[in-house]
DRENGUSE-245044 format. One record per residue: residue number from 1; residue in three letters; x, y, z of N, C-alpha, C in turn. Coordinates in steps of 0.001 Angstrom, whole numbers, plus 524288, in hexadecimal, padded with zeros to 5 digits. Example, Ala and Ser with C-alpha at 12.3 -4.5 7.8 and 13.67 -1.06 7.14 Angstrom:
+-----+------+-------+-------+-------+-------+-------+-------+-------+-------+-------+
!  nr ! rest !    nx !    ny !    nz !   cax !   cay !   caz !    cx !    cy !    cz !
+-----+------+-------+-------+-------+-------+-------+-------+-------+-------+-------+
!   1 !  ala ! 83386 ! 7E9C6 ! 81E78 ! 8300C ! 7EE6C ! 81E78 ! 83390 ! 7F31C ! 81E78 !
!   2 !  ser ! 83232 ! 7F736 ! 81BA8 ! 83566 ! 7FBDC ! 81BE4 ! 83264 ! 8001E ! 81EBE !
+-----+------+-------+-------+-------+-------+-------+-------+-------+-------+-------+
! end
This chain:
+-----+------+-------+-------+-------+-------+-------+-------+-------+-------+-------+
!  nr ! rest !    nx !    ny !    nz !   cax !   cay !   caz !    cx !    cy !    cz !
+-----+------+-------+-------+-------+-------+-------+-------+-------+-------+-------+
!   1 !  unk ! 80341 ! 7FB5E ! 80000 ! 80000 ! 80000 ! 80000 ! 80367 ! 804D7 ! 80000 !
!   2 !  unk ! 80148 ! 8086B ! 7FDC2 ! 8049C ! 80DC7 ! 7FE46 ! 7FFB1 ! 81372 ! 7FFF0 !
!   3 !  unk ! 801B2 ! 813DA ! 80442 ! 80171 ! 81727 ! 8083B ! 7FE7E ! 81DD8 ! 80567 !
!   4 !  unk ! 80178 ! 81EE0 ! 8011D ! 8010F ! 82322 ! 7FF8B ! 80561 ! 827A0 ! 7FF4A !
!   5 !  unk ! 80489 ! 82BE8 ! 8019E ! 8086C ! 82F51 ! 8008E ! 80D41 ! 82EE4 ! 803A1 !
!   6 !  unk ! 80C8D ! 82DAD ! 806C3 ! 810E6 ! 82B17 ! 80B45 ! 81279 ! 83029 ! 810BF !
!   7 !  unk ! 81678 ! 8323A ! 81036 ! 818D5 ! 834E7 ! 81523 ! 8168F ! 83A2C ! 812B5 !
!   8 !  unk ! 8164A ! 83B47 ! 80DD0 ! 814CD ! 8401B ! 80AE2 ! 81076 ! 84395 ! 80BEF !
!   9 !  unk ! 80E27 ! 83E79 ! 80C18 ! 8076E ! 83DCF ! 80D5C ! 805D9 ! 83EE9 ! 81317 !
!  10 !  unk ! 809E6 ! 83E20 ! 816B8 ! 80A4F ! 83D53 ! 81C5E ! 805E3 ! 83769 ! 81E4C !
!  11 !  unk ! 808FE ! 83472 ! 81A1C ! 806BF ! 82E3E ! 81B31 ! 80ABF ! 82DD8 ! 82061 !
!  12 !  unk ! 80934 ! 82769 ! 822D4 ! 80C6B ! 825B7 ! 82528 ! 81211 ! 823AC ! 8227B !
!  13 !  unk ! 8112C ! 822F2 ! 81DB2 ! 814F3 ! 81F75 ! 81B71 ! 8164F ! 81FFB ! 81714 !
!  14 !  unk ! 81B7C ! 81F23 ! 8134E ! 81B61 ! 82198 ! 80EA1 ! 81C26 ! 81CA8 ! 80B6B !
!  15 !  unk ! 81CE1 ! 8181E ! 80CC5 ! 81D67 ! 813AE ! 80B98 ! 81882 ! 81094 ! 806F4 !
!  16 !  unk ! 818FE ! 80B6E ! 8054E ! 814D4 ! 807E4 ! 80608 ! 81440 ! 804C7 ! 80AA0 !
!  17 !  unk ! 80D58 ! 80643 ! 80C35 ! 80D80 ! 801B8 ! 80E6C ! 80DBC ! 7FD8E ! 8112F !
!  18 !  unk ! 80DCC ! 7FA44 ! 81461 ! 8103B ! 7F2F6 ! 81545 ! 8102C ! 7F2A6 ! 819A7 !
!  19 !  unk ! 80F88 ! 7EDF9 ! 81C9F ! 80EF8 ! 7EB4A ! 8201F ! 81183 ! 7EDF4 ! 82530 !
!  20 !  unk ! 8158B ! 7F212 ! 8246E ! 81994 ! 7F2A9 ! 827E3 ! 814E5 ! 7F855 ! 82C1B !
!  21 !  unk ! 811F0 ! 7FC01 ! 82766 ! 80DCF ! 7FF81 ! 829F0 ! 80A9F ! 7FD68 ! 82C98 !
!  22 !  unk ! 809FC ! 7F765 ! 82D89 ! 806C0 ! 7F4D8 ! 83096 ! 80807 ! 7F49E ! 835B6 !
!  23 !  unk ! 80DE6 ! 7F292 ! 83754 ! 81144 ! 7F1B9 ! 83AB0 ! 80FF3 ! 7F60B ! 83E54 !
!  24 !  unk ! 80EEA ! 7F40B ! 84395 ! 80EE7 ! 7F778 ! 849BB ! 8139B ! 7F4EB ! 84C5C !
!  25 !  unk ! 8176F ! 7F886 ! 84BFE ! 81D0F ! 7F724 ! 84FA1 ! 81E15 ! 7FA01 ! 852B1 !
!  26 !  unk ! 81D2D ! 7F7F3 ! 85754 ! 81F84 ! 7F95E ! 85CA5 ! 82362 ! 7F93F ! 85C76 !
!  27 !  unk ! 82807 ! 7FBE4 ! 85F72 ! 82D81 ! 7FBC7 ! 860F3 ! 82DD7 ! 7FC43 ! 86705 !
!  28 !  unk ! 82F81 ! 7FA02 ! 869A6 ! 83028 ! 7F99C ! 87026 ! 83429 ! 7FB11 ! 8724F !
!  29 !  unk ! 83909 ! 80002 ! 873CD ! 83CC4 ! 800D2 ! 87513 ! 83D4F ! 801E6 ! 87A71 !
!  30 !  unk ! 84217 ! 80049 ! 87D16 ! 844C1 ! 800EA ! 882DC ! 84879 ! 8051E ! 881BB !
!  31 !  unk ! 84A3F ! 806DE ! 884D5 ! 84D5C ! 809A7 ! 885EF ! 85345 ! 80699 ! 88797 !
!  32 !  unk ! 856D9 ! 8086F ! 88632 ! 85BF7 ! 806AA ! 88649 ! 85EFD ! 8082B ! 88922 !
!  33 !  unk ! 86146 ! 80856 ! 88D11 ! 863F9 ! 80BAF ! 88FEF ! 86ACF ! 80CCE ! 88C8F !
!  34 !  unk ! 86ABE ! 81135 ! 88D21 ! 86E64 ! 81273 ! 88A3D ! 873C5 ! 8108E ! 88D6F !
!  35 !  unk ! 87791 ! 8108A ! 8894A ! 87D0D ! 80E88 ! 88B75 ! 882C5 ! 8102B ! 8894C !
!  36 !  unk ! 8836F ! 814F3 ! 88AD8 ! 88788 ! 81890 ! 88768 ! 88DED ! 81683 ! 8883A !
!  37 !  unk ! 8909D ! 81245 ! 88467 ! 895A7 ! 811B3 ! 88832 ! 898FB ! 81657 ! 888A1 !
!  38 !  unk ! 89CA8 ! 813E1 ! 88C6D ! 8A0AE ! 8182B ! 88D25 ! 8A41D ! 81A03 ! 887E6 !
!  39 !  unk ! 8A8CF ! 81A2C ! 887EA ! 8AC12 ! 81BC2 ! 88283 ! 8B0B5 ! 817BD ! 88419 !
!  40 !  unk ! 8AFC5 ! 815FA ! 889D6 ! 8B2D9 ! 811B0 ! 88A4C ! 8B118 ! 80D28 ! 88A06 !
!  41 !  unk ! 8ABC8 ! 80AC5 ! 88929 ! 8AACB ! 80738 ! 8864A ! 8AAAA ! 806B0 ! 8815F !
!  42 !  unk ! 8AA64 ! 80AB7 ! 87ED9 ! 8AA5B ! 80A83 ! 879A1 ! 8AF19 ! 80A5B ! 876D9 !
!  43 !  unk ! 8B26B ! 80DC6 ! 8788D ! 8B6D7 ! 80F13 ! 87665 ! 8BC90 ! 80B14 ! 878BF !
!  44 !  unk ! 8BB7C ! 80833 ! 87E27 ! 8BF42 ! 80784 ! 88250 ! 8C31B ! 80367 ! 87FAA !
!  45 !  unk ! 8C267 ! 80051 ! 87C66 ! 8C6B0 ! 7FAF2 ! 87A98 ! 8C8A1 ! 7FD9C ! 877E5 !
!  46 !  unk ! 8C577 ! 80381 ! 873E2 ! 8CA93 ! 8044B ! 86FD4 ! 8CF37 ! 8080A ! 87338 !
!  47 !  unk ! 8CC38 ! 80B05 ! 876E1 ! 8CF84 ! 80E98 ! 878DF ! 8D3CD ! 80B24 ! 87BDF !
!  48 !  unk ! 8D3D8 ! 807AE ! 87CC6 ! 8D5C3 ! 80201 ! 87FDE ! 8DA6F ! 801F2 ! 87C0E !
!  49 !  unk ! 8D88E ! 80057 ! 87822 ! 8DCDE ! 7FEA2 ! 87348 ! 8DE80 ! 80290 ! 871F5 !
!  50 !  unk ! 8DC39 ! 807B1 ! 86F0A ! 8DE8A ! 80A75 ! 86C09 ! 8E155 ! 80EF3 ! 86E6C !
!  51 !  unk ! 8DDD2 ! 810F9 ! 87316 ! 8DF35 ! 8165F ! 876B9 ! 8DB4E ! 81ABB ! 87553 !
!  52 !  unk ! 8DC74 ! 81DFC ! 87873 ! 8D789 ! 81FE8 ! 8784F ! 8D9B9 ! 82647 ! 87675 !
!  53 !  unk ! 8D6FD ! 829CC ! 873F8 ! 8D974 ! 82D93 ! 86EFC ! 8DB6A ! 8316B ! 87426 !
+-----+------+-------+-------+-------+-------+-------+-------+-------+-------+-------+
! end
C-alpha cells in the first residue's frame, strides 16, 4: 500500500506500507551505573613499559 504524500503531506510516514507499521514495540531500559576509569587503568601497562611523556 502507499500511504500517499508522505512527510510532505505531514503523513506519519514517507515510505510504503508493510507489516513493520503494524508492530507495537516496547523497549524496557535500566539504568547503568556509570564507571569512569582512572588514566591509570587505562593507560597503566603502557606507561609501565613505555614511560610516561
Amino acid at each position: 500500500l502507499s500511504m500517499g504524500c508522505g512527510t510532505w503531506g505531514k503523513n506519519n510516514f514517507s515510505d510504503n506500507m508493510n507489516y513493520r507499521h503494524y508492530l507495537n514495540i516496547t523497549r524496557v531500559s535500566r539504568p547503568i551505573p556509570e564507571r569512569v576509569p582512572s588514566e591509570e587503568e587505562i593507560f597503566g601497562d603502557f606507561f609501565a613499559k613505555h614511560g610516561a611523556a
